[in-house]
N, C-alpha and C positions, 0 to 999 in steps of 0.2 A: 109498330114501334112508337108512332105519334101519342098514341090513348096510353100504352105506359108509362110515357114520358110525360101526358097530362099528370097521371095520380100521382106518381114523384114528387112532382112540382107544386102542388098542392100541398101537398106532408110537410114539403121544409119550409112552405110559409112561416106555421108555427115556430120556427126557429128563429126567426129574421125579423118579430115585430118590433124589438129591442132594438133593432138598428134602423136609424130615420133619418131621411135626406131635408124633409120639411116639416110635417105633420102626422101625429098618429091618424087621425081621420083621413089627411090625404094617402095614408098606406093604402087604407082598406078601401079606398076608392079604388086606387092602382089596383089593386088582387084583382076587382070586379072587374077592372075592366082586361088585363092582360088575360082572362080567362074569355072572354067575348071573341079576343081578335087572337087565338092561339093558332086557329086554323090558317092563318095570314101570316106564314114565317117570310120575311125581310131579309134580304142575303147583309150581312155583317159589313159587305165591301163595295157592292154595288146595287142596284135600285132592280134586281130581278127578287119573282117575288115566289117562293113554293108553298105546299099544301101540305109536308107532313115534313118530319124532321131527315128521312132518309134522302127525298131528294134534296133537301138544302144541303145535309150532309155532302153529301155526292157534286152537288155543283161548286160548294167551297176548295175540295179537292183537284175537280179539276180545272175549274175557271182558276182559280187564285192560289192553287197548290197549298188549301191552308189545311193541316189537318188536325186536330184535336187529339187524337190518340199519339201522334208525337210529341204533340206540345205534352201531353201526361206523362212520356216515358222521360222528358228532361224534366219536370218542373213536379211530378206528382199531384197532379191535378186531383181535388174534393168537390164539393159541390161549394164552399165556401170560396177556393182559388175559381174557380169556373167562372161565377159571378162578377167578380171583384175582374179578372179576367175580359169579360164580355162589355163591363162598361167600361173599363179604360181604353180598351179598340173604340168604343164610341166617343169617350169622351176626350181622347186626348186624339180621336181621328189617325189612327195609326193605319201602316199598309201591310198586308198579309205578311210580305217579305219581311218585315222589320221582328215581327214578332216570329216568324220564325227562325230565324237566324238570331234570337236574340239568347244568348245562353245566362244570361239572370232573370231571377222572377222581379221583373223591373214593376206590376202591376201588386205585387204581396202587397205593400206596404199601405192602401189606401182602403178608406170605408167600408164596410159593408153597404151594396147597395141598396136599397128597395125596390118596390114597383115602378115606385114617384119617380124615381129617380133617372127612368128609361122612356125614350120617347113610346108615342103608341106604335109607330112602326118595328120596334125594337123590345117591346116587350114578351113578344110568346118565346121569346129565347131565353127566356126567366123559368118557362113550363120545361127545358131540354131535361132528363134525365143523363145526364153526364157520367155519373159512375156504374148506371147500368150500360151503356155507351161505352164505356171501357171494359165492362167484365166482357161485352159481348167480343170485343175484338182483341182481348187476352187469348179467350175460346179458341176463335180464330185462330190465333197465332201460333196456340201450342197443336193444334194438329195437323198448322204446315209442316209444324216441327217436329213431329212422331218420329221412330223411327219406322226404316220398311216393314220391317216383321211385328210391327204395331200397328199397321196402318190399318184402316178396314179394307174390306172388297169390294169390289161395284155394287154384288145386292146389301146397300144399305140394309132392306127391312128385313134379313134374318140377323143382322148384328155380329155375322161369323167373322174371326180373327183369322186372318192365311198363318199359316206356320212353315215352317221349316226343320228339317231331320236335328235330333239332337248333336252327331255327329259330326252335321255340318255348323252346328251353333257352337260346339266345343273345338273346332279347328279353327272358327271365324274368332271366337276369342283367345287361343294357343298366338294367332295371326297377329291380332291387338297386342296380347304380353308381349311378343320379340317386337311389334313395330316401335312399342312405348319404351322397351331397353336403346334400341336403336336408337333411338329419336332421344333419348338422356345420354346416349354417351354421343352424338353429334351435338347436341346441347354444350355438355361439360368442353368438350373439343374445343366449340365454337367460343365458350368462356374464355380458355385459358389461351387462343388465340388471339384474342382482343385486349387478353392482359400482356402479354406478348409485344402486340402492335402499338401499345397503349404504353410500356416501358422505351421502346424503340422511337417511339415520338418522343418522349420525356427528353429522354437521352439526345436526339437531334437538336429538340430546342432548346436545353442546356450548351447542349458544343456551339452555336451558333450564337448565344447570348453568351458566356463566356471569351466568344471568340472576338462578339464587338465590344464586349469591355476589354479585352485585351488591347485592341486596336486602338480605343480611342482612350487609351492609359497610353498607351505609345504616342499615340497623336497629342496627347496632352504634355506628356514629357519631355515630346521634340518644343511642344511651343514653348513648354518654362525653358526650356536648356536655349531657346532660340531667343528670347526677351532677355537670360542672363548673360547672356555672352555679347546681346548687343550692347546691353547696358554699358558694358566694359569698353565698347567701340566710341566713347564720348569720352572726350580729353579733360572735362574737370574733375572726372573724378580722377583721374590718374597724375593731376595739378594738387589733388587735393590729399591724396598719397604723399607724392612726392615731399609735399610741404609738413608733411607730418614728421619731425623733426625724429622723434620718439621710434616714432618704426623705422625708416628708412636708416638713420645711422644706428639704427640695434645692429639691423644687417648688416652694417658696413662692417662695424666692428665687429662682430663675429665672423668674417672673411676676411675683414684685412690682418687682423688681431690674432688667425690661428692659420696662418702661412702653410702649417706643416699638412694639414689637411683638407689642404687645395691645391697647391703646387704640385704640378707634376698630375693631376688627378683628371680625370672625364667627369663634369658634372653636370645636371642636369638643371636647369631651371624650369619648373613648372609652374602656367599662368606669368609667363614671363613680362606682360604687359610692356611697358615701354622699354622693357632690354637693362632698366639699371642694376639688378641683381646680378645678372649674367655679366655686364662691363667692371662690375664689382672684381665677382670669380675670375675673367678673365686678366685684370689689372696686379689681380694675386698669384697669374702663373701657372692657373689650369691648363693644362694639356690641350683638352678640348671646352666648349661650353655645346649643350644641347639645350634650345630654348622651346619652351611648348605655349601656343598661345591660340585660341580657337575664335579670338575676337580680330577684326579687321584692325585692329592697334599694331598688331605684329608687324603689317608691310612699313609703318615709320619706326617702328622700334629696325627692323632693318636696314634702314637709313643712316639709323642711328649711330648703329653700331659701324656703318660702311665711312661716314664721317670721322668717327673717332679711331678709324682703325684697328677695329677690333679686328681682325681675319679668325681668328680662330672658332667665331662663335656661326655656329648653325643653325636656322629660324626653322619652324617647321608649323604650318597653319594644321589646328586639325583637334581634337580629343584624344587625350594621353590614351584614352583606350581603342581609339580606331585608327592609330595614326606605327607605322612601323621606324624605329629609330635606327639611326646609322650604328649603331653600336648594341650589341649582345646587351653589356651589361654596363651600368654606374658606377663611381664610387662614391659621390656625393650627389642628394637633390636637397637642392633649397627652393624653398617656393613659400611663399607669403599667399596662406592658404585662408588664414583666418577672417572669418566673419561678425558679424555684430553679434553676441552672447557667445564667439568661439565658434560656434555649430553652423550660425545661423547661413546660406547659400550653400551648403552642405560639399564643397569643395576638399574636405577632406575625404570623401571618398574613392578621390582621383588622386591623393598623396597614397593613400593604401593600396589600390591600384600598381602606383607607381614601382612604390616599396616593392610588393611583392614580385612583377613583373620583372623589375629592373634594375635596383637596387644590388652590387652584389656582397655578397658576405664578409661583415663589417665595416658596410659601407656603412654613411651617416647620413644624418636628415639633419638640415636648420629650418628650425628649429626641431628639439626631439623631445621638447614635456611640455604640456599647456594644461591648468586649473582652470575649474571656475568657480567661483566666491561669491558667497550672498550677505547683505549687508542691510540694516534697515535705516530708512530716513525720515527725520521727521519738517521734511519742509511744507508747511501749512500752507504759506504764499503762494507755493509750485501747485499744492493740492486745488486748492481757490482755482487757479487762472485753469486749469486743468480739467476738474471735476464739477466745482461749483458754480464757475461761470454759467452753468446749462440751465441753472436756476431762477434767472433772469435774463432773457435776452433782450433788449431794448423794451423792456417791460414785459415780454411773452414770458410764458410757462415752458421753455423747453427741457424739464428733466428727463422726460423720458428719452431723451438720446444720452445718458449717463452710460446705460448699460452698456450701452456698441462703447463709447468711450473708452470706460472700463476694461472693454477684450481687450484693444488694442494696449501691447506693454510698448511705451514709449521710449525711443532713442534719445536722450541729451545728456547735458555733462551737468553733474550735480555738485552742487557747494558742498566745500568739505567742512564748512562748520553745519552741514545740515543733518551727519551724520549721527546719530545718537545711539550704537548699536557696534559690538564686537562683530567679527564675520565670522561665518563658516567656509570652506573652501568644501563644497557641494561635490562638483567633480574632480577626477585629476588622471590624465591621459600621459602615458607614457608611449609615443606616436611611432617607436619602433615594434611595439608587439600590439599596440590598439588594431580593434576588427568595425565596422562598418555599421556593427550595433548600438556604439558606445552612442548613440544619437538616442537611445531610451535611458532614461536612469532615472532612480528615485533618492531622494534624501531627507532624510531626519533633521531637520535645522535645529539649536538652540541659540537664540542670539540670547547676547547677556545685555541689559542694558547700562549703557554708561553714563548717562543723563538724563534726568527726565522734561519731559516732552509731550508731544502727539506723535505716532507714529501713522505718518503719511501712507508710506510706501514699501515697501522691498525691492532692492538695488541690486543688479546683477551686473556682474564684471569679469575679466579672466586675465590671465599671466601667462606669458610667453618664458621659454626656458631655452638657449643652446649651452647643453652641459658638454663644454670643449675643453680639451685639455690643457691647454696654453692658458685664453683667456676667455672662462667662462662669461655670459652674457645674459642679462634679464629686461625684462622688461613690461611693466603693470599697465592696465587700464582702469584703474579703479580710480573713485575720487578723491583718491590722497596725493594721488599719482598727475604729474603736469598730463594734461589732458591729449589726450587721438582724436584721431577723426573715427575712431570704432565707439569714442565716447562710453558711455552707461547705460544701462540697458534698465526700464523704470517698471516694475509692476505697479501699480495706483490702487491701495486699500479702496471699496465704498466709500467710508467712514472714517477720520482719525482716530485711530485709540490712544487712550490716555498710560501711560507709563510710570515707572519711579525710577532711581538709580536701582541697580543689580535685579534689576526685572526681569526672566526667560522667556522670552517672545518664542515658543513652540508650535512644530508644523511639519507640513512636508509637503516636497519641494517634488514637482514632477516632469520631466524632460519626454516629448517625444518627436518622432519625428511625421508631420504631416503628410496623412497618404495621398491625399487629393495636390500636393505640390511638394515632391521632397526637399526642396528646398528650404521650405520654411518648416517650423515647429511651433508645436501645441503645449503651450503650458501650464500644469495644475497647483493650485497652493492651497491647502488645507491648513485652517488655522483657527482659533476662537472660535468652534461649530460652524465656519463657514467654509466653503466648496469654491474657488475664486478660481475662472477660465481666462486662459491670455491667448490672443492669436498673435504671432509675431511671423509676419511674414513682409 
């Protein structure tokens, strides 16, 4: 194998003078001499030294498990990768292991070597014929791989093929057709199992992801429902209630002002907070008072009522929905349900609750109608301290905090000369047939303008209605109106627009109710090609 592997080696000289590590002259010195020391093969990994290319072959294999004909069947070895191959094991000093576990041809990419290029111990591996080296153990390989009735017989030297009856060659393949049917329909089987197993998984880890969003929407809703009701457990804001001149005697007078439709009657107070709605109904001659209250306020609103002698009135700590009441049914609930923009703490869901549960047929609600109204304002001043403060902070650049700004639509009471804008009345709830929905809505605004200006903002507000027989009762939060502690509700343009008298300020106005906290709501205003998001929570 060695003296073939010479004239190979020899042949592809000619291919190789084009590639040079130093000098043309020093190639052809190399040639001369890797052909002198060829019979002198250098193992590639260690300092043993063999005489022909078979045994170096053989000691590679088993000393250093390196083999050549696998490195071919990964990498498709030429006589060009061969080369380029033999000196990067010398020249970058690699260890058999590395190269063979190595699944890219991490040596491709570099020179052609030369002679020069190889020490003189390392040169007659320039002589190996490598692709006859592969054909010969292709050879090999397909006639481990014959089949039986191909294989030859012991006496190689008549060349005779063993056979077998036709008979049994046509049953041995009758046998193959049914094993290869068999083996496609345990195939197909085995498919539509694993699509089977594979929808079955799906389906577990859907119920199991759905089931911890469901848990932790529960867990999220106990916590807003547990921050809202504490909220209500701190006496200023129920000081700050109270002192709202506007709400508190609306109530009054619509209890004390309609005798005939609380006297003698079961009524309910719902979110009864400090008990004075319920001392109200009971000073008017209710029958009974049922108070509902789920914040720790209730045990002094009990006090309250026990100081002023109330007896008729019943406390009850707990959620109008998990809580069981002394009585069937109502005939009146009054509850001071309303939130900032009407909606906002979503406490009208526990008035409808109420209604439907307990409420009985032709009972009333105080209040039974609330609007809500949008309006546009042009205070520049308010916009400035608001918007454009962010423009200059003690000399910084803070605008980009505008945007967050912007989400937030702000709670204050706004100057009524700052109005420049007719209103639209956006919603309007009639709170004996309203459903739980009414928390989405959309509307078409046209404001008309009444003066011209800048138009700052857009103002939201709402109106309270007990339409009572006797003596009907109203009462606005808008800013024409002496002001509440529920105040105005401020959306904040980017930009001031500039207006003229009888201008249509056009848009639409978008209401929903926040899934990540139903409490709060999300609001959209489309208007002058602009997209304007409010979080109001």
């Amino acid at each position: 194998m060695s003296e073939k592997s010479d004239d190979k080696g020899l042949e592809k000289k000619t291919n190789v003078e084009k590639k040079k590590c130093d000098s043309s002259d020093e190639d052809s010195d190399g040639w001369e001499e890797m052909e002198k020391t060829a019979e002198m093969i250098k193992c590639l990994f260690c300092e043993n030294i063999n005489t022909n290319f078979d045994d170096a072959i053989e000691h590679l294999k088993k000393l250093h498990e390196f083999d050549f004909f696998v490195i071919h069947n990964r990498h498709e070895l030429n006589h060009l990768s061969y080369l380029q191959l033999i000196y990067f094991i010398y020249s970058e000093k690699l260890s058999p292991c590395k190269i063979m576990e190595e699944e890219d041809d991490i040596w491709g990419g570099s020179d052609f070597p030369t002679a020069s290029c190889f020490p003189e111990d390392k040169k007659a591996w320039m002589t190996f014929d490598i692709e006859g080296f592969i054909e010969d153990q292709e050879e090999i390989e397909r006639k481990k791989h014959k089949p039986s009735y191909m294989c030859n017989s012991d006496d190689e030297e008549k060349k005779e093929m063993s056979t077998i009856k036709a008979s049994e060659l046509r049953d041995l393949k009758e046998s193959l057709s049914s094993l290869r049917k068999r083996y496609q329909a345990l195939d197909n089987d085995n498919k539509e199992l694993k699509e089977i197993v594979s929808a079955l998984r799906e389906s577990a880890l859907k119920s199991l992801v759905d089931e911890d969003k469901k848990d932790e929407k529960e867990k999220t809703s106990l916590k807003d429902d547990e921050s809202y009701f504490t909220s209500y457990s701190h006496y200023g804001i129920h000081q700050e209630m109270l002192c709202d001149a506007v709400r508190t005697e609306s109530y009054r007078d619509a209890i004390a002002k309609n005798t005939s439709s609380i006297k003698g009657k079961i009524v309910m107070d719902l979110g009864c907070g400090t008990g004075i709605l319920s001392m109200f109904a009971s000073q008017t001659g209710a029958k009974r008072v049922i108070s509902v209250d789920q914040s720790d306020i209730i045990y002094q609103a009990m006090d309250i009522a026990r100081r002023n002698k109330m007896s008729n009135i019943k406390f009850l700590k707990g959620k109008i929905e998990e809580i069981s009441l002394p009585s069937e049914k109502v005939d009146v609930i009054v509850s001071e349900w309303m939130g900032y923009f009407l909606l906002f703490e979503g406490m009208l869901d526990s008035v409808i609750y109420a209604r439907d549960r307990y409420l009985t047929k032709g009972g009333m609600l105080f209040p039974n109608r609330c609007n809500i109204s949008l309006v546009g304002s042009g205070d520049v001043d308010r916009h400035r301290e608001r918007i454009g403060f962010w423009e200059s902070v003690y000399g910084f650049d803070m605008s980009s905090m505008k945007d967050d700004v912007l989400r937030e639509a702000s709670v204050e009471v706004c100057k009524p000369d700052t109005i420049i804008t007719e209103s639209n009345i956006i919603a309007d709830f009639n709170l004996m047939i309203v459903t739980t929905n009414c928390y989405s809505f959309s509307y078409n605004f046209n404001l008309k303008v009444t003066r011209k200006g800048s138009l700052t903002s857009l103002v939201g507000y709402f109106d309270t209605f007990f339409d009572l027989p006797t003596v009907p009762v109203e009462f606005s939060t808008g800013p024409h109106a002496e002001p509440t502690h529920w105040k105005q509700v401020v959306f904040f343009l980017p930009t001031p627009v500039e207006v003229t008298l009888d201008d249509v300020i056009s848009g639409t106005f978008t209401c929903q109710r926040n899934p990540k906290d139903p409490r709060s709501l999300m609001i959209t205003i489309k208007m002058q090609d602009q997209e304007l998001e409010y979080n109001f929570m």
